[in-house]
Each structure stands twice: as C-alpha cells, then as structure tokens.
C-alpha positions as CSV (number, residue, x, y, z in Angstrom):
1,X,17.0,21.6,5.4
2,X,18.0,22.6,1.9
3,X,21.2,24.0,2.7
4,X,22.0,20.3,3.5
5,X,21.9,19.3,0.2
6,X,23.9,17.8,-2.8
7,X,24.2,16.4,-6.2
8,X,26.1,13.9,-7.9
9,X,26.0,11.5,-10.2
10,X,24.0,8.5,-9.7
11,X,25.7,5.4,-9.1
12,X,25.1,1.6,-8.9
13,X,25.5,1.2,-5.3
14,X,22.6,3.5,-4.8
15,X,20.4,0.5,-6.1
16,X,19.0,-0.6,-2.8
17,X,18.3,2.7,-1.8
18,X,16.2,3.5,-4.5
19,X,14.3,0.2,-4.2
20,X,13.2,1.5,-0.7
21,X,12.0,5.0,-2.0
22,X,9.8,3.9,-4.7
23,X,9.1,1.1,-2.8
24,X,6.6,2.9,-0.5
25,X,2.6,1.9,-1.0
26,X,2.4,5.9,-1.0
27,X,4.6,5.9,-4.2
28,X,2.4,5.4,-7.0
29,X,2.6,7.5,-9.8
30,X,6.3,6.1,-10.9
31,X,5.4,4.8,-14.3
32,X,8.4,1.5,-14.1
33,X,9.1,1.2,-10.5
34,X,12.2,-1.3,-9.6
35,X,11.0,-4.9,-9.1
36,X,14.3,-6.3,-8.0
37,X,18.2,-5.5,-6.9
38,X,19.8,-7.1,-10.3
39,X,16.9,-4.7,-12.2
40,X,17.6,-1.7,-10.9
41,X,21.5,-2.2,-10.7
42,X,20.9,-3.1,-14.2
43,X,18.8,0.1,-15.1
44,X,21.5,2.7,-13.4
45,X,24.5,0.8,-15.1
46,X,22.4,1.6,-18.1
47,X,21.6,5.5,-17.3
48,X,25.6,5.5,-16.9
49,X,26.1,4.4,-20.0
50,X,23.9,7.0,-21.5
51,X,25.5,9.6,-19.7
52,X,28.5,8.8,-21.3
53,X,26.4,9.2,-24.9
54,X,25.1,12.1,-24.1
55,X,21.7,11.1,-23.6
56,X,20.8,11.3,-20.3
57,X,22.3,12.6,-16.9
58,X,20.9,11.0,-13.6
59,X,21.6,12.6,-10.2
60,X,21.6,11.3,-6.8
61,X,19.5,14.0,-4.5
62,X,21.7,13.3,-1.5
63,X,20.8,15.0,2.2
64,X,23.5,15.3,4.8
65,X,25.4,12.2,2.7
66,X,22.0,9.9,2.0
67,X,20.8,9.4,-1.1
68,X,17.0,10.8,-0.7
69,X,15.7,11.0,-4.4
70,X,17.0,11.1,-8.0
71,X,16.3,13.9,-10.2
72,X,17.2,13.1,-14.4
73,X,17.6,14.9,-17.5
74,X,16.8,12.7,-21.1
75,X,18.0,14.3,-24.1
76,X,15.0,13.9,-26.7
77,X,15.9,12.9,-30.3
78,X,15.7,17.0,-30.9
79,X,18.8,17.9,-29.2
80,X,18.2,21.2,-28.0
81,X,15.1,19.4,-26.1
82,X,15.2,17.5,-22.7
83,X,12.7,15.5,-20.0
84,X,13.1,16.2,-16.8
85,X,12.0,13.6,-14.1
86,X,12.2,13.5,-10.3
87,X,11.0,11.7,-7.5
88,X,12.0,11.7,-3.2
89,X,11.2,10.1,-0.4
90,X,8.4,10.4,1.0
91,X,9.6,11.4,4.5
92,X,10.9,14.7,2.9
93,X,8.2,15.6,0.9
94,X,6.9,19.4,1.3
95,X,9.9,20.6,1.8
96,X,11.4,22.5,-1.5
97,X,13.3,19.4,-2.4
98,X,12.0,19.0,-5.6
99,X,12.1,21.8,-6.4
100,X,15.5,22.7,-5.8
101,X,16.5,19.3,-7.9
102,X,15.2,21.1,-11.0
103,X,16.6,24.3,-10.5
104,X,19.9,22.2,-10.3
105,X,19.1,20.5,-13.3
106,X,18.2,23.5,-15.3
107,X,21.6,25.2,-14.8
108,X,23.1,22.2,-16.2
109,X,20.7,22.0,-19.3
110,X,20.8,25.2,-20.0
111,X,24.2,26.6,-19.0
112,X,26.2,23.5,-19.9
113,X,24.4,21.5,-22.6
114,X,22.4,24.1,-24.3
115,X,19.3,22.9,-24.0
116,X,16.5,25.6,-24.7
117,X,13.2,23.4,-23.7
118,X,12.6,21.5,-21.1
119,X,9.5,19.0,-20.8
120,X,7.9,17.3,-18.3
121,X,5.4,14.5,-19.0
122,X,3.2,14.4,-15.2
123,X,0.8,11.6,-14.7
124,X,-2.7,14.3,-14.4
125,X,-3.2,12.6,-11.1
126,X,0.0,13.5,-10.0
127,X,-0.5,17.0,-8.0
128,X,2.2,17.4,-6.2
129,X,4.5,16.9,-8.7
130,X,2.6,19.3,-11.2
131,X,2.6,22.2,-8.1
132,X,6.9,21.4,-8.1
133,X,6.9,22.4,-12.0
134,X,4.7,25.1,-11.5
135,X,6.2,26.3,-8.7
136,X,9.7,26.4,-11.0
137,X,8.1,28.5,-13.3
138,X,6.7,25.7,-16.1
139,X,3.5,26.1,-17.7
140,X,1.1,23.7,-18.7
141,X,0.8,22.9,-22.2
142,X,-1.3,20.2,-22.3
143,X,-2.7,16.4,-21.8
144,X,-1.1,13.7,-23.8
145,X,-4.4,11.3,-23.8
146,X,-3.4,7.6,-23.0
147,X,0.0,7.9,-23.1
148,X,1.9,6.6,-20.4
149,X,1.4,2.5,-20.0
150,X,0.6,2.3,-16.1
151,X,-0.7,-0.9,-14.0
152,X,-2.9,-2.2,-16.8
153,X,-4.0,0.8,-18.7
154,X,-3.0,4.0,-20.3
155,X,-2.3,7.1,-18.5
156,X,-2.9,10.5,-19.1
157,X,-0.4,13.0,-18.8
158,X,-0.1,16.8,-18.3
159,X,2.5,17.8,-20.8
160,X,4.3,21.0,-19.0
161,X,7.2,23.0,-20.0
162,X,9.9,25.9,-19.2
C-alpha cells in the first residue's frame, strides 16, 4: 500500500477532491471544513500563495495517481517553528498513511527549511490522529483549554510536539 505513494504540491484542481474527503459524516474533527467549490478553490489558491512566502507548504497525499489526503506544514511567526496538519480519506484509514505524510514532511522541515520544532494542535477527541503523532515519535505537551472554535463552541486541544 505505502510503496504506492507520492507527494506533491497541492493544486487547485484538487478542490473537488477534497470536498469529497472531508465531506464524509465520519469526518468530524476538521476544525474549517470546505462548504463550497469556489471556497475551497479559493483557500488552495491561497495556501499557494503562502508557499510562495514562505509560510506554508501544502501537499497532495496522492495513491497510485489519486489525491487521497493532504498533509501541510505552517511556518509560525517564530521561524524556526512549524504546525503540522493532516487528514485522508476515510477508506484508507489504518493503514500507515498518516503517518508516512509526516515523516515526509519532517524531512522537508527539518532538512530543507530548518525548522527545529514541530507542533501539532489535535482536537482531545481526536484519537486516531493523536496515536499518528505518537506513533512518529511526538510527545504530548499539553491541552490548550478552549482553543479551537468548532461547531458552536470552543475546543480543546492536545498540544503535541517533536
């Protein structure tokens, strides 16, 4: 399965696609989920842009040629700091995917940017994803209390980092 997998930049045309992944009743804990085509065009001509600032570098997870997930990398207002955020498809969930994304993405951080922390802000109901950052050797730091603005209220968030 993983040997079938590549990279690359995300692009515009891979809009729809992502509509359909997070658009899955089973795909909750995405904090700003896509509500139309002409918004989430909008938002990857945007992450483009940033790319091209420096800020933040967004990858297609692509498998066999088919965009299956996106994996990203913000550069914080400390530069030597990033967030890391990821999220596939459900029908290829449990299967190292995710965790293979940040392994990607910390080669580039660290070998190409030099970046020497990487953060993740997880929603604390958000398992799965936690057990992916664990799994890549991240530690739990913490909960930021009410942080994240989700579906009418205020989020906590397990605050984990390499």
């Amino acid at each position: 399965m993983k040997t079938n997998l590549s990279f690359r930049y995300i692009q515009v045309g891979d809009a729809r696609r992502m509509i359909e992944i997070m658009g899955s009743p089973r795909f909750i804990y995405f904090p700003h989920p896509p509500t139309t085509l002409k918004a989430e065009k909008e938002f990857l001509r945007k992450a483009i842009e940033q790319r091209k600032q420096g800020q933040r570098f967004a990858y297609s997870i692509l498998h066999n040629g088919k965009v299956i997930g996106s994996i990203g990398l913000y550069i914080l207002h400390r530069r030597h700091c990033a967030e890391v955020g990821y999220f596939v498809d459900e029908a290829y969930w449990g299967r190292g995917i995710a965790c293979e994304a940040v392994r990607y993405i910390e080669e580039i951080a660290f070998n190409e940017l030099g970046i020497v922390r990487i953060e993740l802000n997880i929603i604390k109901q958000n398992k799965a994803s936690e057990r992916v950052a664990i799994k890549c050797g991240y530690r739990k730091e913490g909960i930021g209390r009410r942080k994240l603005p989700l579906g009418g209220t205020y989020m906590d968030l397990s605050l984990i980092h390499i």
